[in-house]
N, C-alpha and C positions, 0 to 999 in steps of 0.2 A: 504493500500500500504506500504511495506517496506521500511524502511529507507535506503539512498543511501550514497556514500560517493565520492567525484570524487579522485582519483588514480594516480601517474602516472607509466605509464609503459617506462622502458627505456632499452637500449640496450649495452653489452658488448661482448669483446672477451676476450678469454684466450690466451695469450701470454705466451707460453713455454719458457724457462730460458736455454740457451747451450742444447736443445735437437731439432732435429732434426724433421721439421712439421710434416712429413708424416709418422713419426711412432708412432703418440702419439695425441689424441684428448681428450679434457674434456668427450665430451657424452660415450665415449666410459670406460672411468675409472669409472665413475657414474653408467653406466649397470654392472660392474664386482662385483662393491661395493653393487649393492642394492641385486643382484645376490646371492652373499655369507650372506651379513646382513639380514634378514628376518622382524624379528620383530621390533615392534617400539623400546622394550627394547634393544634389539643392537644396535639400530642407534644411542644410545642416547650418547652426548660425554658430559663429564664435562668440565667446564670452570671456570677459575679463579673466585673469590669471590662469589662459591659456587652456579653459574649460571649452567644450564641444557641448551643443544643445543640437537633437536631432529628432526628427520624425519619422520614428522608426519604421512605423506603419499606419496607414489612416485607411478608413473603411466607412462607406456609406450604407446608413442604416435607418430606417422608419425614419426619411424625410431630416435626418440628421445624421452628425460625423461621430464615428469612431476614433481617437488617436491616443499613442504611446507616445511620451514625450522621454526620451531617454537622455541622460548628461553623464560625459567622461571628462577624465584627464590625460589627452594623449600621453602616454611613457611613464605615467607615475606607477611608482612601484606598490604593492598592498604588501600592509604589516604581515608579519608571520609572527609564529613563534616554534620550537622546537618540542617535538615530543618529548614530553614529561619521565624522568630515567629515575629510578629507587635509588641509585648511587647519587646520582647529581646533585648536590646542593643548589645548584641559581642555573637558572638559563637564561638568555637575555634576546630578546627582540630582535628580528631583523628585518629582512625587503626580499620580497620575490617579483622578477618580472612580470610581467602580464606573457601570456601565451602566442607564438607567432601567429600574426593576423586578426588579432582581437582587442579588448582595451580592458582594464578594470571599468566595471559601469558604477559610478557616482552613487546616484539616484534615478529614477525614474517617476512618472504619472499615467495612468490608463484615464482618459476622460470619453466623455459622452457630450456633446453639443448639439441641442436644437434647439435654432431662437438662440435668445439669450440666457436660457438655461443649461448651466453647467452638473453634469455630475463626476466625479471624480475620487479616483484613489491614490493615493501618492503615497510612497517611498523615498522621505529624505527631501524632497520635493515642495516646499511651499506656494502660496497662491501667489507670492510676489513672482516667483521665480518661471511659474508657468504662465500667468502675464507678460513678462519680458521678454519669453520666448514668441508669444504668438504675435504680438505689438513687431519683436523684429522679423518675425515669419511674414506679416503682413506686408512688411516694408520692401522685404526681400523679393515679393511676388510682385510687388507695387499694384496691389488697386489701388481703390481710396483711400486719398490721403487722411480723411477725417478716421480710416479703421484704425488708430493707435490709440484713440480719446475715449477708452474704455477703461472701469476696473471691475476688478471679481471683489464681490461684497460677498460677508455669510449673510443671511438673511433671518431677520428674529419676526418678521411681519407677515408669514405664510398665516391665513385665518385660521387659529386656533379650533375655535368654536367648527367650524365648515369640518376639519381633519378631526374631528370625538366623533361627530354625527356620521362621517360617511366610515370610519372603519372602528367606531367601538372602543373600551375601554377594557385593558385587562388586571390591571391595578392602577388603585389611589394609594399612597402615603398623605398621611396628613401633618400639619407637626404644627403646634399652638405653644406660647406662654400663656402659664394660666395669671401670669402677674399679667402681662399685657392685656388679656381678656378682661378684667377686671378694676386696672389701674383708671382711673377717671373716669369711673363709671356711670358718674351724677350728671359730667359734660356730653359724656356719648349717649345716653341712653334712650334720647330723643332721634338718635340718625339710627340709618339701616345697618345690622352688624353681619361680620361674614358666617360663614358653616364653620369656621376655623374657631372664630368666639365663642360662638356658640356651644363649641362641645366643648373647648376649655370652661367657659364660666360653670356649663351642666357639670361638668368633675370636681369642679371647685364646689359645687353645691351640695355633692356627696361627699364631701370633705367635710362639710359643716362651715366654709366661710365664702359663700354666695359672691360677695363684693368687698374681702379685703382687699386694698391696697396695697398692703406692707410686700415689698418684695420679697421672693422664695427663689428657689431655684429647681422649682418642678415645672417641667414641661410635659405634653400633650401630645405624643405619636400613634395616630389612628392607624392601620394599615386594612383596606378594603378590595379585597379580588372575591371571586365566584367560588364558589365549590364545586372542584372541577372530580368529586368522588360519585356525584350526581350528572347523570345523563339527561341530557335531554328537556333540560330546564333552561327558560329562556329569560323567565320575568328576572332573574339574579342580573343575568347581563342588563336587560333594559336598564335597570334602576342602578347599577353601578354606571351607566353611561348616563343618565339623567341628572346624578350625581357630581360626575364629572361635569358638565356643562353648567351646573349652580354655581359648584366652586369657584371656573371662570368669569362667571356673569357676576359673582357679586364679591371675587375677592377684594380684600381690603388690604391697606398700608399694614406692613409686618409679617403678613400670611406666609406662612413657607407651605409649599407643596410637591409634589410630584407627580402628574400623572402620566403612565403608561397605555399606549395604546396598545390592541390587539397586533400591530404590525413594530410593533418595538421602540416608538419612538416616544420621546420624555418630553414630555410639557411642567416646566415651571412657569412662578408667577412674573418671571422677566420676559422672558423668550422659549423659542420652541427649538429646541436643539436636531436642525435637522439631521441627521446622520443616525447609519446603522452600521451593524460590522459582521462581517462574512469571511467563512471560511475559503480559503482558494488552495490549488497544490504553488507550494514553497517552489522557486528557481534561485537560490542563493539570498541575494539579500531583495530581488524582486518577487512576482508569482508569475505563474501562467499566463500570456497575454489573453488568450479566450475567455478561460473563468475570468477575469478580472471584468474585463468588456460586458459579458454577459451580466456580472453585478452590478455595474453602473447604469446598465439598460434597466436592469429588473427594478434598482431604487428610483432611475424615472416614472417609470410605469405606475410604480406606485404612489409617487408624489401627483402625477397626473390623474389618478384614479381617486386621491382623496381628495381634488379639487383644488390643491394646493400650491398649481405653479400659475404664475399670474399670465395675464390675456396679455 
C-alpha cells in the first residue's frame, strides 16, 4: 500500500484592484496564458536567488484550469545525513547532488481555477508566492496588461447561514462564561440575549446564584451532535441544524463557538474557515498530481453545491 500524507485543501478569490468585475476573471487570463505558453520550457519564470517557478502541467476541466505550480533551485544540493552506526558516537550533516537530469523540487501547488475562484493545495508554497508566479506567467504570455492587478484573498464572507441550510450540521460546541452571562445583568436584561447566555445564566441558576456578578472562573462547554447509535432518525439532525442557525442569527459580543458541518467544515463566530484536509498517496515531500487535482475539484464542487462561491 502507498504511503499517504493528509493535505489541506483551502479556498481563495481573486480580488481585482480598480478594474471592473465583469470584465476580467483569473480563469479566464490563465486559459489565454496557457493558450499562447505551450511548453513546460515557456512557462518557466525565474525568480530571485536563482529559484525556477514552472508549470508543470495545466489541464482543462469543467469550464476551468487544472495547474501544478512546481519551484527549484537549479544545483542546490539536499541535506543528508548518514546512517545511524551503534559504535559511532556523532555523525555530522552533509550535501548530496541532485540526480542527473533532475532538480531537488523546493515546493510545489496543485490548484483549480474557474472565474475567480481558487482552490488549492500547496507544499511549502504560499499565496504570495503563487501570485507572483501567475502575475509573471501572465506577463510572460503578454495578454492584458491590467491581468497582474489581482490578489488571492482567504475569504471569511462565504454566507454562513446559506452553507448550515444546504449541507446540515454534525456538531455544535458551545463554550459560555457564566460571569459574562450574568455580569450587568440589570443593564442587559432589557436587550435580546444569545443561546450562549442563556445556558450559562440557566447553570448558574442551578448553582443557586441566578445573577451574581462577582467573578469565578467557571465556564460553560455545551457539546451537541446526533446519536448516531440510532438509525434512521431525522428530527435529531433537523433540530441540531435549527440550532445551528439561532446561534448565528442571534450570537452576541463574547460568544465563542464552533460549529461543524456534515461536510467538515468549522464555523466560528468571526469567520468560516474555509478549508478541509484529505488524504492523497505521498511522492517525497509533494503527493500524486491526480489525487491532488481531483481534491481541489471535489472541495469546488462542494463549495458550489452549498451555494457558497459568489456570482
Amino acid at each position: 500500500m502507498a504511503d499517504t500524507k493528509e493535505r489541506t485543501v483551502s479556498y481563495r478569490r481573486a480580488d481585482w484592484l480598480n478594474i471592473e468585475p465583469a470584465s476580467i476573471n483569473l480563469g479566464s487570463c490563465v486559459k489565454q496564458a496557457v493558450t499562447r505558453l505551450k511548453s513546460v520550457d515557456e512557462r518557466t519564470i525565474s525568480r530571485p536567488g536563482g529559484r525556477l517557478m514552472r508549470l508543470a502541467s495545466a489541464k482543462g476541466q469543467k469550464e476551468g484550469h487544472l495547474l501544478h505550480i512546481t519551484v527549484e533551485t537549479p544545483g542546490e544540493f539536499a541535506s543528508i545525513i548518514p546512517t545511524a552506526d551503534k559504535v559511532i558516537e556523532e555523525v555530522e550533516v552533509g550535501t548530496a547532488a541532485p540526480p542527473d537530469g533532475a532538480e531537488f523540487m523546493d515546493a510545489d501547488a496543485f490548484l483549480f481555477i474557474k472565474g475567480n475562484d481558487v482552490c488549492m493545495c500547496a507544499t511549502n508554497l504560499h499565496d504570495g508566492g503563487i501570485r507572483d508566479f501567475l502575475i509573471a506567467f501572465f506577463e510572460k504570455a503578454k495578454i492584458r496588461k491590467d491581468s497582474s492587478l489581482f490578489d488571492l484573498i482567504k475569504v471569511a464572507s462565504i454566507p454562513k447561514l446559506k452553507l448550515i441550510q444546504n449541507k446540515g450540521v454534525e456538531e455544535i460546541e458551545l463554550r459560555a462564561s457564566m460571569y459574562w452571562a450574568s455580569a450587568h445583568y440589570l443593564k442587559r436584561k432589557a436587550q435580546p440575549q444569545g443561546l450562549l447566555g442563556g445556558i450559562a445564566r440557566h447553570v448558574r441558576a442551578i448553582l443557586g446564584n441566578e445573577h451574581d456578578a462577582n467573578p469565578d472562573a467557571l465556564n460553560v462547554t455545551l457539546t451537541l451532535k446526533t446519536d448516531r447509535r440510532r438509525k434512521g432518525l431525522t428530527l435529531g439532525e433537523k433540530r441540531l441544524k435549527e440550532i445551528g442557525l439561532e446561534v448565528l442569527r442571534n450570537q452576541q459580543k463574547g460568544d465563542e463557538f464552533t460549529i461543524i458541518t456534515k461536510d467538515g467544515q468549522r464555523i466560528g463566530p468571526d469567520e468560516l474557515y474555509v478549508r478541509t484536509t484529505a488524504e492523497m498517496e505521498s511522492l517525497g515531500k509533494s503527493v500524486q498530481r491526480d489525487e491532488a487535482w481531483k481534491e481541489v475539484v471535489k472541495f469546488y464542487e462542494f463549495l458550489e453545491g452549498a451555494g457558497a462561491l459568489e456570482e
